[in-house]
C-alpha positions as CSV (number, residue, x, y, z in Angstrom):
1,X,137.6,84.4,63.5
2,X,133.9,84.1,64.6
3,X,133.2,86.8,67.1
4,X,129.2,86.0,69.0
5,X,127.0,88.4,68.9
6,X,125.3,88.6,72.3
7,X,127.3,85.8,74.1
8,X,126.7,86.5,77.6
9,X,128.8,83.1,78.4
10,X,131.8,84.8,79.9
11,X,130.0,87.0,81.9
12,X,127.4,84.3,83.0
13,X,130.4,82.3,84.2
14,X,131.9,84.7,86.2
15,X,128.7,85.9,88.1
16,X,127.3,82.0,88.0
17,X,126.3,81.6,91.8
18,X,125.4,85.4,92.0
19,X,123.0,85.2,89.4
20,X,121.8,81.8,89.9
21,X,120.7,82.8,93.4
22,X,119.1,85.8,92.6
23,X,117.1,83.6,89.6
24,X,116.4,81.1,92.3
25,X,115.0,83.4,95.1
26,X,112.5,84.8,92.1
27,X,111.2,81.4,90.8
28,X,110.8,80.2,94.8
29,X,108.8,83.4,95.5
30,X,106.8,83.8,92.2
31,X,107.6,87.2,92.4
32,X,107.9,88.2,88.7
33,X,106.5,91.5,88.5
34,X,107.0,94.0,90.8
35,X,108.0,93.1,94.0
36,X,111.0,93.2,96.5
37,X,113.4,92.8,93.6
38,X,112.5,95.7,91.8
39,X,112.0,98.1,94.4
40,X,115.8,97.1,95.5
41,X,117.1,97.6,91.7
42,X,115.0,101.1,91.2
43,X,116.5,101.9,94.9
44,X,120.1,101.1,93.9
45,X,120.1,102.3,90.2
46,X,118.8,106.0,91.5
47,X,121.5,106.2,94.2
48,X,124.0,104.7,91.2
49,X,123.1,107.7,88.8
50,X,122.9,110.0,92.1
51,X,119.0,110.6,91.0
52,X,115.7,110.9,93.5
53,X,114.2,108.3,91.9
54,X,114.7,105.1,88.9
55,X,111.6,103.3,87.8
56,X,112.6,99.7,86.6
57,X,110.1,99.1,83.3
58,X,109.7,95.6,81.5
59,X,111.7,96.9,78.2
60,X,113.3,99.9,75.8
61,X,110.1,100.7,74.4
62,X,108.0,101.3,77.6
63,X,111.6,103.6,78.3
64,X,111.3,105.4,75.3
65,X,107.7,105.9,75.6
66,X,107.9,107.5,79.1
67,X,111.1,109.1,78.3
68,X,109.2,111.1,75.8
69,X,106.2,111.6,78.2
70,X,108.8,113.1,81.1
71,X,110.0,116.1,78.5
72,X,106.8,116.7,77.2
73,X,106.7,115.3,73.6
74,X,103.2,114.6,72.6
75,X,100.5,114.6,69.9
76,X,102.0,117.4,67.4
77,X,105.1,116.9,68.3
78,X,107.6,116.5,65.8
79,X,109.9,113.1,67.0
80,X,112.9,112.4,64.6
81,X,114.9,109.4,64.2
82,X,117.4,107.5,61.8
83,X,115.5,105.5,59.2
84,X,117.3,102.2,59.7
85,X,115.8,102.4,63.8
86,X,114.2,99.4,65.3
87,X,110.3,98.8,64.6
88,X,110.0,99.3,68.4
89,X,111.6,102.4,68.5
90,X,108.8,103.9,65.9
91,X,106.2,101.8,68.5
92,X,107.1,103.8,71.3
93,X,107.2,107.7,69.2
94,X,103.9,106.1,67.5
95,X,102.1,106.1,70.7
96,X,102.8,109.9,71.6
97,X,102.2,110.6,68.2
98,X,98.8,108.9,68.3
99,X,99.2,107.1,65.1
100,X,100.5,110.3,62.9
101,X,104.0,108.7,62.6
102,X,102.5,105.0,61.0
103,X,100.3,107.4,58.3
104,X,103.8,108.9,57.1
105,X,105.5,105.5,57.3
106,X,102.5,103.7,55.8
107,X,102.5,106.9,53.1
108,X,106.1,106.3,52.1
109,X,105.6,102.4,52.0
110,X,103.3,102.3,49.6
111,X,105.4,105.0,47.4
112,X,108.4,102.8,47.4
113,X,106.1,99.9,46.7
114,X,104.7,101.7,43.8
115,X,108.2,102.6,42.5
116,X,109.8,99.0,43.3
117,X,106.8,97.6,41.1
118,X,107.0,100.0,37.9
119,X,110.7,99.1,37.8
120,X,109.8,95.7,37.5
């Protein structure tokens, strides 16, 4: 059995007209960034998780990235993570880090590079 990874089809199908409206009203108005449609999602997605506000962002890194900001993590900060984590998710502790985070992962790089070539 082949199981899709990220098929959306059955989902797609069942919202069809919802979501082709919606994608029509955007593509009529030009209204890609910002806008009416956001302000309505970051509206409805803070009364959704019962929160004062919800800011809408373009993707997980620029979440992260603020996520970090709004508890306080900054330069100095020590910012853990599993070692098999998206590149984006070291993008977004990289920029609170200012760079500090790239040095170790550039460090241990070239050490396993070193290793991988004395083996061969």
């Amino acid at each position: 059995m082949k199981i899709a990874f990220g098929d959306l089809s059955r989902q797609y199908k069942k919202y069809k007209k919802e979501f082709d409206s919606i994608i029509s009203g955007v593509f009529e108005k030009g209204s890609f960034i910002l806008g009416e449609n956001l302000k309505s999602f970051e509206k409805n997605f803070a009364k959704y998780l019962e929160a004062n506000y919800a800011i809408g962002v373009a993707n997980g890194t620029e979440a992260l990235f603020l996520a970090l900001k709004a508890v306080g993590i900054g330069s100095g900060d020590e910012v853990i993570t599993v070692s098999n984590t998206a590149v984006l998710t070291i993008s977004a502790i990289d920029v609170q880090e200012q760079n500090r985070f790239s040095l170790i992962l550039k460090k241990t790089l070239s050490i396993l590079t070193r290793q991988r070539l004395s083996l061969q």
